[in-house]
Backbone bond lengths (Angstrom), bond angles and torsions (degrees), N, CA, C in turn:
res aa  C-N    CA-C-N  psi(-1)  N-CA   C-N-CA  omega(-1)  CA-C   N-CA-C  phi
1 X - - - 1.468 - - 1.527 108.94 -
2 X 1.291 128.99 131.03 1.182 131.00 159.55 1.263 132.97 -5.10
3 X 1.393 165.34 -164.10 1.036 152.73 151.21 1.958 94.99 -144.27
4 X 1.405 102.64 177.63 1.665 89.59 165.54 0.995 138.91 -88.28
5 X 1.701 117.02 -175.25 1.264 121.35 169.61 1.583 114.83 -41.66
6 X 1.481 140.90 141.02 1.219 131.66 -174.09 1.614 104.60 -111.13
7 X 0.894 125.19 127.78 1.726 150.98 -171.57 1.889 90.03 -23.06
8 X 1.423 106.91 -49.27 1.947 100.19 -157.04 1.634 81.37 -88.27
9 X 0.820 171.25 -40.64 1.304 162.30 -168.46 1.461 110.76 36.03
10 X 0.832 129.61 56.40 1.701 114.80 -168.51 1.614 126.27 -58.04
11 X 1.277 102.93 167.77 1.655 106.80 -164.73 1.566 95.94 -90.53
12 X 1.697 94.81 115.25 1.421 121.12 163.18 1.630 114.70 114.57
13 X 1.408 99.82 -13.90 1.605 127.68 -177.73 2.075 91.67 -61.64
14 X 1.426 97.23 170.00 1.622 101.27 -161.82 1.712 93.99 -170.68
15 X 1.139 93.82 165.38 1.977 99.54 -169.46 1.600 109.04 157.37
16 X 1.278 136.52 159.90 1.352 148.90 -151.87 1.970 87.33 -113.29
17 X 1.120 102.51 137.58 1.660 95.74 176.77 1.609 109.29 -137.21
18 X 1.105 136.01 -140.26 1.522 141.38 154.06 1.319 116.76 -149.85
19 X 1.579 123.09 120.91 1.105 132.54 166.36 1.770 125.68 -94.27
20 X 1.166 126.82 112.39 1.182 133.49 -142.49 1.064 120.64 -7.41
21 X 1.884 113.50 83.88 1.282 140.26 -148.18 1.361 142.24 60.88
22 X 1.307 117.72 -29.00 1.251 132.47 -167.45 2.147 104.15 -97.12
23 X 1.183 98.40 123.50 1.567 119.83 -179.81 1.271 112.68 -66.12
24 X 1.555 115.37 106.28 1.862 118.64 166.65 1.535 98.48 -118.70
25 X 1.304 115.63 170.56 0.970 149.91 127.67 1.480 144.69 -83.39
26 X 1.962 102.94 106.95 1.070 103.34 -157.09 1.684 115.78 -121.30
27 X 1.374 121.17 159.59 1.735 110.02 -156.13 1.445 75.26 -149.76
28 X 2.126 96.21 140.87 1.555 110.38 168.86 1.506 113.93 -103.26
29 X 1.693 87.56 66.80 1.432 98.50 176.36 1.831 115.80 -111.41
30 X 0.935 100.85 -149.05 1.706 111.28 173.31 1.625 119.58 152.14
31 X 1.475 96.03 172.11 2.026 99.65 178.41 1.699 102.87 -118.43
32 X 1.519 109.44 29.28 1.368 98.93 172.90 1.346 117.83 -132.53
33 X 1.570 122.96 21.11 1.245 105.18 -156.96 1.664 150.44 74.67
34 X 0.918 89.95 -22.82 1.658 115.12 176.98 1.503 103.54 -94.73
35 X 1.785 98.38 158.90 1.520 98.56 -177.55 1.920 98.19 -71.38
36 X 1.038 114.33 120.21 1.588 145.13 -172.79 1.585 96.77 -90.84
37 X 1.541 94.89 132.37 1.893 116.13 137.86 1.023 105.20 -144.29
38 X 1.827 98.96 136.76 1.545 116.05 169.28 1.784 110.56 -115.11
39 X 1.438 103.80 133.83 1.252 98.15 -152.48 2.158 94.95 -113.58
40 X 0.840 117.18 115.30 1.759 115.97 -162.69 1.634 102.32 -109.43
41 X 1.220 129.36 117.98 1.059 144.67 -125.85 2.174 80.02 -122.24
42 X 1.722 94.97 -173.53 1.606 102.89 148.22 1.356 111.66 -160.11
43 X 1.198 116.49 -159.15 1.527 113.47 -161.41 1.846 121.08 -74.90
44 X 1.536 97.85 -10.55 1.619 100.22 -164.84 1.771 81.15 -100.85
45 X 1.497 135.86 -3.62 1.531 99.20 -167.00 1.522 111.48 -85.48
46 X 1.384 117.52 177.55 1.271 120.55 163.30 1.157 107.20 -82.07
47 X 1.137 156.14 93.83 1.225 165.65 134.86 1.795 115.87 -14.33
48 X 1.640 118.16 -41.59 1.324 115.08 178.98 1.663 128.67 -92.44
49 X 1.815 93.29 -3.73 1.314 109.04 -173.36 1.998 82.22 -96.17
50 X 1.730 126.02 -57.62 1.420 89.69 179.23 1.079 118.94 -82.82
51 X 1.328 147.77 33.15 1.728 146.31 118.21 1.709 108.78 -28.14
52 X 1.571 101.89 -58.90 1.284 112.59 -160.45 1.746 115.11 -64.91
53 X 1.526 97.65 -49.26 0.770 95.39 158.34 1.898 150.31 -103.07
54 X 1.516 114.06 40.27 0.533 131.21 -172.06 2.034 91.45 -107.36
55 X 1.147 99.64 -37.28 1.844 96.43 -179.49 1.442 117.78 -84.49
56 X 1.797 104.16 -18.21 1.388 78.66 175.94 1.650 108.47 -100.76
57 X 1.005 132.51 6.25 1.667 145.76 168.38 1.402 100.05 -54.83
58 X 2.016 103.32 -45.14 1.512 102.44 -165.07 1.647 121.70 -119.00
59 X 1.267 90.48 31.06 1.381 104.56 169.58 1.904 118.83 -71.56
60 X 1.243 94.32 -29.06 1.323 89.08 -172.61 1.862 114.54 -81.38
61 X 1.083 79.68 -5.67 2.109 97.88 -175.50 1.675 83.71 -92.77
62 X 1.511 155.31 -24.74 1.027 124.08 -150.53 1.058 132.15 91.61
63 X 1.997 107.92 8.15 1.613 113.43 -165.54 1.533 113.32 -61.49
64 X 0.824 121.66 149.22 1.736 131.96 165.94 1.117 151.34 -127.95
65 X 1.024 138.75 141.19 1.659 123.12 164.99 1.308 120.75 -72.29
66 X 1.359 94.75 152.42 1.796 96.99 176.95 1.540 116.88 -168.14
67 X 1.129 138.25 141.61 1.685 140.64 -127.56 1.322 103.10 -99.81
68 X 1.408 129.59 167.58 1.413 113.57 179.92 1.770 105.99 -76.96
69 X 1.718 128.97 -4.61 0.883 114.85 171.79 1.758 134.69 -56.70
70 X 1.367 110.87 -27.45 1.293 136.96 146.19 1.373 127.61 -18.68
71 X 1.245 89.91 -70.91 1.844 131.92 -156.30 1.558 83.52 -72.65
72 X 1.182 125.80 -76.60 1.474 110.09 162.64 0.917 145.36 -2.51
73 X 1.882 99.02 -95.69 1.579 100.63 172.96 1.749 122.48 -30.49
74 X 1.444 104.21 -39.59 1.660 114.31 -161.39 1.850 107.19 -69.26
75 X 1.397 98.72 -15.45 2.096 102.13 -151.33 1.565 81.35 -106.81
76 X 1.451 129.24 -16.59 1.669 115.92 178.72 1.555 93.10 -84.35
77 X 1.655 109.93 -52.67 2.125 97.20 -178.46 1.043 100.85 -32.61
78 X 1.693 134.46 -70.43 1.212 151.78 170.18 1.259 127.92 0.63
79 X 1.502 101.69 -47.81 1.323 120.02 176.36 2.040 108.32 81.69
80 X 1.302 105.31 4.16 1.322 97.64 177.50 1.919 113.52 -80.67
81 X 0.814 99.62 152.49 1.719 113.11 -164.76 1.368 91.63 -101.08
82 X 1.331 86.57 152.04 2.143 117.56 164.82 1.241 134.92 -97.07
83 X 0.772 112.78 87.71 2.401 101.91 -174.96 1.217 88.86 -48.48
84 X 1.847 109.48 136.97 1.197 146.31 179.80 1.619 119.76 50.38
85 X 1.763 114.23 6.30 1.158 115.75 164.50 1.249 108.04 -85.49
86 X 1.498 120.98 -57.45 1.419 138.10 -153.25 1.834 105.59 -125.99
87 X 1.450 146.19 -29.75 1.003 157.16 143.99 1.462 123.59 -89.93
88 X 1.334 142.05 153.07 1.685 139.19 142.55 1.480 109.43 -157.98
89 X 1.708 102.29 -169.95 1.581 91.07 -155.57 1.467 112.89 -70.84
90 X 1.266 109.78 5.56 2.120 102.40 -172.90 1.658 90.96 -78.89
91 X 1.283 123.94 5.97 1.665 122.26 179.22 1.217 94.12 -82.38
92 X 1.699 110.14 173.52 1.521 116.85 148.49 1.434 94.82 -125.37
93 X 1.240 128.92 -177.03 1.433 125.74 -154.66 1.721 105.42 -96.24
94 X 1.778 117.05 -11.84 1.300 120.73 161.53 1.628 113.61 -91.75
95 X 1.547 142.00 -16.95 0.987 140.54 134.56 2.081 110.31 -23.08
96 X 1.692 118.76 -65.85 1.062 141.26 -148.07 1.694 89.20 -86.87
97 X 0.959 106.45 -24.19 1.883 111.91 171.30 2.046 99.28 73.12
98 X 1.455 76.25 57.97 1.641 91.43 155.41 1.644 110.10 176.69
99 X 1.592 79.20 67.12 1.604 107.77 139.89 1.308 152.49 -45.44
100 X 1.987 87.08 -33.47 1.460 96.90 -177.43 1.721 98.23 -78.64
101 X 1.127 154.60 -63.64 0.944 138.84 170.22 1.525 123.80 -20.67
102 X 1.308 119.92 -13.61 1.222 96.03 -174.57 1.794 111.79 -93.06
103 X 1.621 144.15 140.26 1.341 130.13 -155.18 1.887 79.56 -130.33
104 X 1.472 114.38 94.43 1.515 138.98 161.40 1.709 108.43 -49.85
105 X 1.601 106.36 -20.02 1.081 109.67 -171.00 1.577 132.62 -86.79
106 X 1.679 87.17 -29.42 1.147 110.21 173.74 1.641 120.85 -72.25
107 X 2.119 107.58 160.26 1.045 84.92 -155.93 1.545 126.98 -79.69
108 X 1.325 139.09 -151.05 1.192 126.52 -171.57 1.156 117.69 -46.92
109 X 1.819 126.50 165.61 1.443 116.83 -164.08 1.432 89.71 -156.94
110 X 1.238 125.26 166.00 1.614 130.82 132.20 1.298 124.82 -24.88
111 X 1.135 156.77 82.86 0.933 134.62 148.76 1.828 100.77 120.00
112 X 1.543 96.56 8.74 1.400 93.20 -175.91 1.893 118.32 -87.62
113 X 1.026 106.41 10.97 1.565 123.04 -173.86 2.180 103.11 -93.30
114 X 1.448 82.62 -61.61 1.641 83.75 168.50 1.418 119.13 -62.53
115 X 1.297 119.49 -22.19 1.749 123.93 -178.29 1.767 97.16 -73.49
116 X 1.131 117.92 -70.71 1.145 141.06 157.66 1.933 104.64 -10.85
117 X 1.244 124.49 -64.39 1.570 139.00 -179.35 1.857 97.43 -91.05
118 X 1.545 131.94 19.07 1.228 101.06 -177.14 2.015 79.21 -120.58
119 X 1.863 87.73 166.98 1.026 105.79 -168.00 1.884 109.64 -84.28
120 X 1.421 137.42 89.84 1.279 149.84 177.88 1.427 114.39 -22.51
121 X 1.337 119.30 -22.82 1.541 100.68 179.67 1.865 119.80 -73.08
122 X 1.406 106.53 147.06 1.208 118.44 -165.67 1.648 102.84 -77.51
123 X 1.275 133.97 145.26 1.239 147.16 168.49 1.305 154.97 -102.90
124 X 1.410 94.77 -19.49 1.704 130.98 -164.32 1.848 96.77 -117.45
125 X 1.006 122.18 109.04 1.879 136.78 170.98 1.083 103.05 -130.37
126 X 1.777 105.66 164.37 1.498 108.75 155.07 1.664 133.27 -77.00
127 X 0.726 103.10 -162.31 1.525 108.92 164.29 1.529 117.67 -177.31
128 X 1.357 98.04 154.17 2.233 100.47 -174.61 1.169 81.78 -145.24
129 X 1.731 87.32 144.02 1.424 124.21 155.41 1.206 118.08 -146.47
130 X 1.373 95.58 149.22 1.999 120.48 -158.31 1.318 98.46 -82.81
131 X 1.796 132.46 -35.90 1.158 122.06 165.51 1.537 151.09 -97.92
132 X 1.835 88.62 -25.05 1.880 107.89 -158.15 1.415 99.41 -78.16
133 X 1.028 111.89 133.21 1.506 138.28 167.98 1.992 99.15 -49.29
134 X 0.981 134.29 109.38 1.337 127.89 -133.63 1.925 108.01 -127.60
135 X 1.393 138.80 113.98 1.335 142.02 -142.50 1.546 95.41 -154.08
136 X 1.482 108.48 159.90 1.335 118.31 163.13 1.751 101.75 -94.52
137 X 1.416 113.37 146.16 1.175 136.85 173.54 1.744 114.95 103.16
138 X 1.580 98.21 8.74 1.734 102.35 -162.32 1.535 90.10 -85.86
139 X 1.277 123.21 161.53 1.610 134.34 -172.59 1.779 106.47 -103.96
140 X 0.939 118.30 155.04 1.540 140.62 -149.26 1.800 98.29 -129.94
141 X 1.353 124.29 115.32 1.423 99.03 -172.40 1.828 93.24 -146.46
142 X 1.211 103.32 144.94 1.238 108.99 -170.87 1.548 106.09 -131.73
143 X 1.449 111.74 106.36 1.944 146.51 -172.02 1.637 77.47 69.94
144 X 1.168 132.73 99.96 1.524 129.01 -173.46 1.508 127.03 -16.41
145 X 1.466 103.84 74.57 1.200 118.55 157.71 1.387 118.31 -129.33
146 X 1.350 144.15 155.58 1.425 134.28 -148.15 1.809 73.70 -101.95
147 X 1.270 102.01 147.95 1.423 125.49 -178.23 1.857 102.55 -135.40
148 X 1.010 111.09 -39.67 1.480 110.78 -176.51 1.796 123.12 -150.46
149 X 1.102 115.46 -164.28 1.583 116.44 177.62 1.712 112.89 -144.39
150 X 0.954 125.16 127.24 1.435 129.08 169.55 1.125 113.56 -55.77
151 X 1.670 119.82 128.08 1.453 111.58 178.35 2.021 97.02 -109.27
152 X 1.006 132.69 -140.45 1.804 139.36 164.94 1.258 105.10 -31.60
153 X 1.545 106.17 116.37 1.126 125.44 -158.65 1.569 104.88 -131.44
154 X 1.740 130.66 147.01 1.235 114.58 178.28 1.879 100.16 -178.94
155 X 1.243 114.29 148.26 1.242 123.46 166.75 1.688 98.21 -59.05
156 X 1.316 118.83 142.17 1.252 137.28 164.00 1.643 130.38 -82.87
157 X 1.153 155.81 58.16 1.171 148.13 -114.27 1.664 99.60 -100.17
158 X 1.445 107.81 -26.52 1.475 111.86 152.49 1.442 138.64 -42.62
159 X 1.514 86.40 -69.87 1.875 112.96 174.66 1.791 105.32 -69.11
160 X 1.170 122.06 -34.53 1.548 136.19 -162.92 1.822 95.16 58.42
161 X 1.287 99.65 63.84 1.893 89.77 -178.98 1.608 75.07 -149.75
162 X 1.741 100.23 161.62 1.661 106.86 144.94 1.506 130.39 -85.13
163 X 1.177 113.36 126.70 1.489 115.04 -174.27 1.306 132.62 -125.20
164 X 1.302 149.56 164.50 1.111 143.83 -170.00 1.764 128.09 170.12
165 X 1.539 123.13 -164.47 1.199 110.66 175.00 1.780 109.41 -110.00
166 X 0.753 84.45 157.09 1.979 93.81 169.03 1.466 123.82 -119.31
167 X 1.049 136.20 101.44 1.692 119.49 164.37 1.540 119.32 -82.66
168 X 0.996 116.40 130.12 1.196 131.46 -178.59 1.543 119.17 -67.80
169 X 1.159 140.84 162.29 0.851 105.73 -163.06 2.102 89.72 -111.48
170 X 1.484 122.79 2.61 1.162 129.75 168.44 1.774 113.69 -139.62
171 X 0.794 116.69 170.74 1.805 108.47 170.69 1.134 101.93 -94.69
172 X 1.117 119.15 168.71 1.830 133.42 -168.44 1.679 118.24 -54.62
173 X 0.932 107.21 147.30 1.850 95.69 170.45 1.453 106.87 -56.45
174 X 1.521 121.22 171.82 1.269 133.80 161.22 1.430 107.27 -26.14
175 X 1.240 119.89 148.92 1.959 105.60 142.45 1.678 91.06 66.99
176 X 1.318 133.18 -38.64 1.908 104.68 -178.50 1.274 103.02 -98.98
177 X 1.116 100.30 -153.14 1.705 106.19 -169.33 1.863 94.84 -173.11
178 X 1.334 96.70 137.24 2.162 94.72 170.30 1.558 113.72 -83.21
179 X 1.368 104.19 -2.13 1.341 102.38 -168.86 1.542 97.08 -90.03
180 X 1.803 109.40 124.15 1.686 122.86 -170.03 1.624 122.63 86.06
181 X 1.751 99.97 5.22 1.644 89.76 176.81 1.458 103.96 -78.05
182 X 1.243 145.87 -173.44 1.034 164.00 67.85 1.532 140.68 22.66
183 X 1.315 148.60 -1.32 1.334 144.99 -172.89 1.368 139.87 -98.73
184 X 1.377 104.97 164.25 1.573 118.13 -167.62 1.806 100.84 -61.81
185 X 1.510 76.64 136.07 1.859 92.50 151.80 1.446 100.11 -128.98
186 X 1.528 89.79 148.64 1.792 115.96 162.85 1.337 105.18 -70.05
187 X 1.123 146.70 117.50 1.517 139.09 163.81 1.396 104.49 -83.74
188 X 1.672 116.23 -178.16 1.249 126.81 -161.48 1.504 92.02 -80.10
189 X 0.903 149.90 -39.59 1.469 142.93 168.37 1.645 135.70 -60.75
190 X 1.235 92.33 -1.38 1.352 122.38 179.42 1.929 112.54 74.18
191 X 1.249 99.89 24.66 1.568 122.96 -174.30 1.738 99.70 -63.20
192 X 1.012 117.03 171.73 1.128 112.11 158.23 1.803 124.20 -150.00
193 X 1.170 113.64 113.63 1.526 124.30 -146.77 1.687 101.50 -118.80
194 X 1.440 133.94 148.98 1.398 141.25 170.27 1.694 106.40 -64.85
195 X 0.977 125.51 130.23 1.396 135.13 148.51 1.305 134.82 -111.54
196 X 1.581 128.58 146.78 1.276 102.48 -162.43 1.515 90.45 -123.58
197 X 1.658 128.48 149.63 1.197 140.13 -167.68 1.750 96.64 -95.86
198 X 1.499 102.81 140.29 1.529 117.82 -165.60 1.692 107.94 -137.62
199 X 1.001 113.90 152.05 1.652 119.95 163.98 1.277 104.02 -78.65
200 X 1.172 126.86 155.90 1.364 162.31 165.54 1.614 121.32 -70.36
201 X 1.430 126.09 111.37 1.095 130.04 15.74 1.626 123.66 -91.97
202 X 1.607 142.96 158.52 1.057 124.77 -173.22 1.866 130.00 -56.11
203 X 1.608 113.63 -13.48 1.314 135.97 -177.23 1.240 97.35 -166.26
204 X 1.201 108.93 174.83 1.802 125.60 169.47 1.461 104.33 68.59
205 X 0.993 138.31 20.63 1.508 148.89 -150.79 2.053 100.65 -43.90
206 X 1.712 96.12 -47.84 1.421 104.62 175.10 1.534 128.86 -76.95
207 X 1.481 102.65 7.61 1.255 107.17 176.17 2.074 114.67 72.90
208 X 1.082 96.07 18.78 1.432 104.72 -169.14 2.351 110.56 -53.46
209 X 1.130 81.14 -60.72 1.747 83.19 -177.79 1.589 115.15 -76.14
210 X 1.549 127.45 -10.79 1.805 115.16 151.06 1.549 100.35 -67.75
211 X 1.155 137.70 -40.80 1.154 123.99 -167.60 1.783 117.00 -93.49
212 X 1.715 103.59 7.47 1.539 95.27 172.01 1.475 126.54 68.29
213 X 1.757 110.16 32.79 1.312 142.69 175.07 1.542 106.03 -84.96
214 X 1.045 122.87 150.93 1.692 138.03 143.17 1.165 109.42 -49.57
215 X 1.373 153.09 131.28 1.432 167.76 -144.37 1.267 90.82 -122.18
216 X 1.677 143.21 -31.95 1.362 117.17 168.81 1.573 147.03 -30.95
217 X 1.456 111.79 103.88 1.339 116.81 -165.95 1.480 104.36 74.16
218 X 1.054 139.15 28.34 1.767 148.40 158.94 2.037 99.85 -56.68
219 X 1.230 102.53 141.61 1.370 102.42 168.44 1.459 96.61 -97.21
């Protein structure tokens, strides 16, 4: 039988354990940034008995519930992306600004001929703003011309700004870059407010608090 979770648990580490008796599989992962557990169940467990007892184990820590509205806000700071929220297939994976994954070198592939013929600049950044009421689908326009589209969008309760992603609707000319311009967003009111274009992730850049680091000197 399984034994438990073990005190160093490390971030990203994974293993079959037992929760008052009953066998999961558990990973120190997550979609929010935060030090994460995902706990993957199967078809014979009781699922409401380890609910049950999963809150009262962690009552004394302060455990809680909390909605996927949350879970959100936290995985855009995060900078982690959504298939078909924030990326899909009209991307290529340097459009989606993860290029570095792709190995041109390696040998033949799927799809490695079109990677090979596609154009490398990245497309997809963040962006903050101090005022605009802030949504996915709002337009991005630079001397008012639409330049891009808002993808996951959300008040920041961290930053106290609105923040989110943008796809562009091309990658930068030669020689510029979007990362540090300046431009308009349409807000949901049809307002129109400055935003400023950012790299990814919005803070924590090193990933310090999924992995249960000291935030001292953290970007």
């Amino acid at each position: 039988m399984p034994g438990q979770v073990p005190e160093g648990f490390g971030y990203f580490h994974a293993g079959r354990f037992s929760f008052d008796g009953q066998e999961v599989v558990v990973s120190r992962t997550g979609w929010t940034g935060e030090v994460g557990i995902e706990i993957y169940g199967h078809a014979g467990l009781d699922h409401g008995a380890l609910w049950d007892y999963l809150f009262s184990v962690g009552e004394r820590f302060g455990l809680e519930r909390s909605g996927s509205a949350s879970l959100g806000l936290r995985r855009i700071e995060a900078g982690i992306l959504d298939y078909q929220s924030d990326i899909d297939l009209s991307m290529t994976p340097f459009d989606a600004g993860l290029g570095a994954f792709v190995d041109l070198a390696k040998d033949d592939f799927v799809g490695k001929q079109a990677l090979q013929n596609a154009n490398t600049g990245c497309r997809l950044f963040g962006y903050v703003s101090e005022r605009g009421k802030v949504n996915s689908g709002l337009e991005i326009l630079d001397d008012g011309k639409r330049v891009g589209i808002t993808k996951s969008s959300c008040w920041s309760p961290t930053l106290e700004k609105g923040i989110g992603y943008v796809v562009f609707d091309h990658p930068a000319d030669e020689g510029d870059d979007w990362v540090g311009k300046i431009l308009t967003l349409c807000d949901v009111e049809g307002d129109h407010h400055q935003c400023e274009i950012v790299t990814l992730p919005f803070f924590d850049k090193e990933k310090k608090i999924p992995r249960g680091l000291p935030m001292e000197d953290s970007a």
